[in-house]
C-alpha positions as CSV (number, residue, x, y, z in Angstrom):
1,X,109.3,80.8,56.7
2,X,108.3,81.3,60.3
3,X,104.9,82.4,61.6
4,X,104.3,86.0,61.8
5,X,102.8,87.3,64.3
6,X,101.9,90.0,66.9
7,X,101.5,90.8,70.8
8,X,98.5,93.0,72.3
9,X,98.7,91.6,75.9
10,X,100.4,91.7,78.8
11,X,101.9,89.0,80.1
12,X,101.0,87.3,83.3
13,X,103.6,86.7,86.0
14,X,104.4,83.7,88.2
15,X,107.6,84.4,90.7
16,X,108.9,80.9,92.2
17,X,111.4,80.6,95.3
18,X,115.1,80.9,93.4
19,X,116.2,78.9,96.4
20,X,113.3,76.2,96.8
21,X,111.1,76.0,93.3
22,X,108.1,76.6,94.7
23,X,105.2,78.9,93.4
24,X,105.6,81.8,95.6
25,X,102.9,84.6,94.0
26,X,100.8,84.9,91.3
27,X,100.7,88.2,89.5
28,X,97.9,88.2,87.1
29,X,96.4,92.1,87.5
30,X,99.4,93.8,85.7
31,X,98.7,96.5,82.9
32,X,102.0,96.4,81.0
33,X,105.5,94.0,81.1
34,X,108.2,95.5,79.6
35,X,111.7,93.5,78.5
36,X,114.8,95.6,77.7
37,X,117.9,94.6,76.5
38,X,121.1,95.7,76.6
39,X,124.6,94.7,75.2
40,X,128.2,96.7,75.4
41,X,130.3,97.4,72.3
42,X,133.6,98.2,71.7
43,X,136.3,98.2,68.6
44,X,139.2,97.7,67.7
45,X,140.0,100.4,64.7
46,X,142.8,100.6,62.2
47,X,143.9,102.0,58.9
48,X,143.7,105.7,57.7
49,X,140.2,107.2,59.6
50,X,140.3,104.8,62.0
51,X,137.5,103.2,60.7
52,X,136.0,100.1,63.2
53,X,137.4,97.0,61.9
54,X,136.4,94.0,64.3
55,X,134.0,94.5,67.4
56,X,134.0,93.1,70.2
57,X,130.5,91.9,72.3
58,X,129.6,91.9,76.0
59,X,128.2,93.0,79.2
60,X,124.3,91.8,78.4
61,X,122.2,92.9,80.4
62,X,118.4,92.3,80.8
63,X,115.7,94.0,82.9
64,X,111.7,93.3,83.2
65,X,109.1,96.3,84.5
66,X,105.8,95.4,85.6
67,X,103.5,98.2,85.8
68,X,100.3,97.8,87.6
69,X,97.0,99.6,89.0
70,X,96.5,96.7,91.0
71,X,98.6,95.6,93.6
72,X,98.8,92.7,96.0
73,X,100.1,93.2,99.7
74,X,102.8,90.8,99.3
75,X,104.3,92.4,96.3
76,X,104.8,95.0,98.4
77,X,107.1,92.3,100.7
78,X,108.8,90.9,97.3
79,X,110.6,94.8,97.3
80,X,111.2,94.9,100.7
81,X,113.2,91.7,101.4
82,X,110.3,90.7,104.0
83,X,107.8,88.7,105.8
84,X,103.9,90.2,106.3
85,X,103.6,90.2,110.4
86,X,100.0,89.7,111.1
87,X,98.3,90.8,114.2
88,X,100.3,94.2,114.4
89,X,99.8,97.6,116.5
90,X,98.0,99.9,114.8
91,X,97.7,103.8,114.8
92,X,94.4,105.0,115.4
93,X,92.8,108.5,116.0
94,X,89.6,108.8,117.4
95,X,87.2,111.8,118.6
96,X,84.6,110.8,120.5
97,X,82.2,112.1,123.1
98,X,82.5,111.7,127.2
99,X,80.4,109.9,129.3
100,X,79.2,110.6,133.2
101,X,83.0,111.3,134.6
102,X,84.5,112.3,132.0
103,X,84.8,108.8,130.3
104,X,85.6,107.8,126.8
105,X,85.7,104.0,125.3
106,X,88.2,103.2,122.8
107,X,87.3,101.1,120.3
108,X,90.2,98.8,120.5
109,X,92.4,97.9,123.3
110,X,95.3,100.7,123.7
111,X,99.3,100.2,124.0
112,X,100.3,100.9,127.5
113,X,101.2,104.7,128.0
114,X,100.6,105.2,124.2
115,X,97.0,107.4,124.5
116,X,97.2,111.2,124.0
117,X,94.0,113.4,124.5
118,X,93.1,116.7,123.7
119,X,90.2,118.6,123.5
120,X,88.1,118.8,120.1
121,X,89.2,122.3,119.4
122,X,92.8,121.9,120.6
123,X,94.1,119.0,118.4
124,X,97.6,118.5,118.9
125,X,97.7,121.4,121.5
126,X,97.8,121.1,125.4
127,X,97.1,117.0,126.2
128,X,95.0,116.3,129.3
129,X,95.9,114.5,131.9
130,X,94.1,110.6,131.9
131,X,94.2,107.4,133.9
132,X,93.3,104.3,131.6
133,X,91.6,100.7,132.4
134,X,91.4,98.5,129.4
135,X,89.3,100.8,126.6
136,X,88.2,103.5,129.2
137,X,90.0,106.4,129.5
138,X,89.4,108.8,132.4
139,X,90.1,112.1,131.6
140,X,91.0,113.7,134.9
141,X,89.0,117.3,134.2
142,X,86.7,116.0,131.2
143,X,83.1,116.9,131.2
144,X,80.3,114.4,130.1
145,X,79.1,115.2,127.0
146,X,82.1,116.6,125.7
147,X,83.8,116.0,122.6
148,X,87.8,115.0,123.2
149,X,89.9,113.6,120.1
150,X,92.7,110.1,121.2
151,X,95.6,109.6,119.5
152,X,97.2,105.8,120.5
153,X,98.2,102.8,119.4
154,X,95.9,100.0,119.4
155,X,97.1,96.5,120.4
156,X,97.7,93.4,118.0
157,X,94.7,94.4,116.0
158,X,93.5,90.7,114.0
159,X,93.5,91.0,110.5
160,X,96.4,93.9,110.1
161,X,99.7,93.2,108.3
162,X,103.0,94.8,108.6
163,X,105.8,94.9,106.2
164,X,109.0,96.4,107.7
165,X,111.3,97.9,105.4
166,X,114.9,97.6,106.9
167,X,118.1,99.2,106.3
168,X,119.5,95.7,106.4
169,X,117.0,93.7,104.5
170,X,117.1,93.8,100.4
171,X,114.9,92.0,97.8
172,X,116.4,88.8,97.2
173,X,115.9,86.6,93.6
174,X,113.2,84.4,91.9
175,X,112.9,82.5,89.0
176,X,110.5,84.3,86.7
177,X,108.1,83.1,84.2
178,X,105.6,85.3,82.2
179,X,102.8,84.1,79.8
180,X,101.1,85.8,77.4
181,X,99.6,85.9,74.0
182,X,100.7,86.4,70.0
183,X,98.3,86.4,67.6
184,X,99.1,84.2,64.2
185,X,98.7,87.0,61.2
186,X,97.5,84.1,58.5
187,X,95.3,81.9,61.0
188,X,94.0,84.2,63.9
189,X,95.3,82.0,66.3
190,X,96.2,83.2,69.8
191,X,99.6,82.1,70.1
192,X,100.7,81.4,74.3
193,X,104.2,82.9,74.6
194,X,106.0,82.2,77.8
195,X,109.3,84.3,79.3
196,X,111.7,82.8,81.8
197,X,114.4,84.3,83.3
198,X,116.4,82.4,85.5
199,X,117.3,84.6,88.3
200,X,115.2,87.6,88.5
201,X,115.9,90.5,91.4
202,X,113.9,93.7,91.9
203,X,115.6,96.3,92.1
204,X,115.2,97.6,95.8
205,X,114.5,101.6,94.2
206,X,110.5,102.4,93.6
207,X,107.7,104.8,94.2
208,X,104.3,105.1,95.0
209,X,102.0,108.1,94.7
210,X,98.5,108.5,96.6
211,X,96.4,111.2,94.8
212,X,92.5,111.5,94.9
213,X,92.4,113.3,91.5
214,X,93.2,111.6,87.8
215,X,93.7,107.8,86.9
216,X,94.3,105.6,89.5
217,X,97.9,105.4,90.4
218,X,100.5,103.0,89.0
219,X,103.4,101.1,90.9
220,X,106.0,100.0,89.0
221,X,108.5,97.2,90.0
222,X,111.9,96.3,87.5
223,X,113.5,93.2,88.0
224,X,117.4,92.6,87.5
225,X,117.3,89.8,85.1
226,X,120.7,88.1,86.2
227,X,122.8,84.7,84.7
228,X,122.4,81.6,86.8
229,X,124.9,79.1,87.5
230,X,124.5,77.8,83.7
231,X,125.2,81.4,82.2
232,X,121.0,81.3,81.4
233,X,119.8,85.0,81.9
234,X,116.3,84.9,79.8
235,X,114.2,82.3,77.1
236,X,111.7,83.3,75.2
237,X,108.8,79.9,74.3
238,X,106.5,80.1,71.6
239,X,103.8,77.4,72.7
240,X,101.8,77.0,69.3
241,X,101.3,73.1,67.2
């Protein structure tokens, strides 16, 4: 008789480069993995009530969803099919107060003939008219001491990433391998149990919610679990003496 046993963990992930083999990210902050199967059916009846008489197997399919609270920037990449830029433009918004004529300094280096200003209580109404050098902008009729509000875009800011989703670009496949733990019912023994599945593609579909009430909120990602070039979809390892 085998061990019996059972599973109060999530598992870990690891995704590797499908084309390469290499480690490509380390998912360890997920709150719940979740493997479905499923299988079609079909029969071939006969006799008086057409009762089902032989059936017919096929169509297996797998999928695994990762929830998480936690989430790592290049997850977010793994869905879109896409690099991280670094050093991107930035939006920024900024009110800030006028100096001796009618001078205001950005705090970051502006997008040519991206700056908008208005006055602090016209936002988004009539924009004033502005010449810019570097951070300053002059604003033609400002007054110093006044309070005017910038909208631009500041230039390669260090330190900010950029995915781009695209209408062309789709997530593309990984092998998958998940570890977590069983424990042995007659020895207390935590158990390592590892999942592989061979060829593993998120599904390009997801959401994500910003709220400043409740629990935190939760991303979930579902991966395609698809046959390789060997027919292998998924293994399930129980690592134990």
């Amino acid at each position: 008789m085998g061990k019996t046993m059972a599973n109060r963990e999530v598992a870990d992930i690891i995704l590797y480069d499908y084309a390469t083999g290499k480690p490509f990210l380390n998912i360890d902050y997920a709150n719940m993995t979740t493997n479905e199967h499923t299988a079609t059916s079909v029969y071939a009846k006969g006799g008086k009530g057409a009762p089902n008489r032989i059936r017919f197997d096929g169509e297996r399919t797998s999928t695994l969803k990762l929830t998480t609270q936690v989430i790592d920037f290049d997850l977010m990449a793994v869905l879109a099919g896409a690099e991280v830029n670094e050093g991107v433009n930035v939006f920024k918004r900024e009110v800030l107060t006028a100096q001796e004529g009618g001078v205001v300094n950005l705090s970051q280096t502006p997008v040519e003939s991206s700056i908008t200003v208005f006055e602090s209580n016209d936002d988004c109404g009539t924009a004033l008219e502005t010449s810019v050098s570097q951070k300053a902008v002059t604003i033609t009729e400002g007054n110093a001491g006044g309070e005017y509000i910038v909208y631009y875009q500041a230039s390669g800011i260090t330190g900010a990433k950029e995915i781009q989703f695209r209408s062309d670009s789709f997530p593309k496949a990984y092998k998958l391998v998940g570890e977590t733990l069983f424990k042995d019912e007659a020895s207390e023994e935590l158990l390592p149990f590892q999942i592989i599945a061979h060829k593993a593609q998120p599904q390009s579909a997801f959401s994500m919610s910003f709220s400043n009430t409740g629990d935190p909120s939760s991303f979930e990602i579902t991966f395609d679990l698809l046959a390789d070039k060997d027919g292998k979809i998924l293994d399930y390892v129980l690592l134990s003496e």
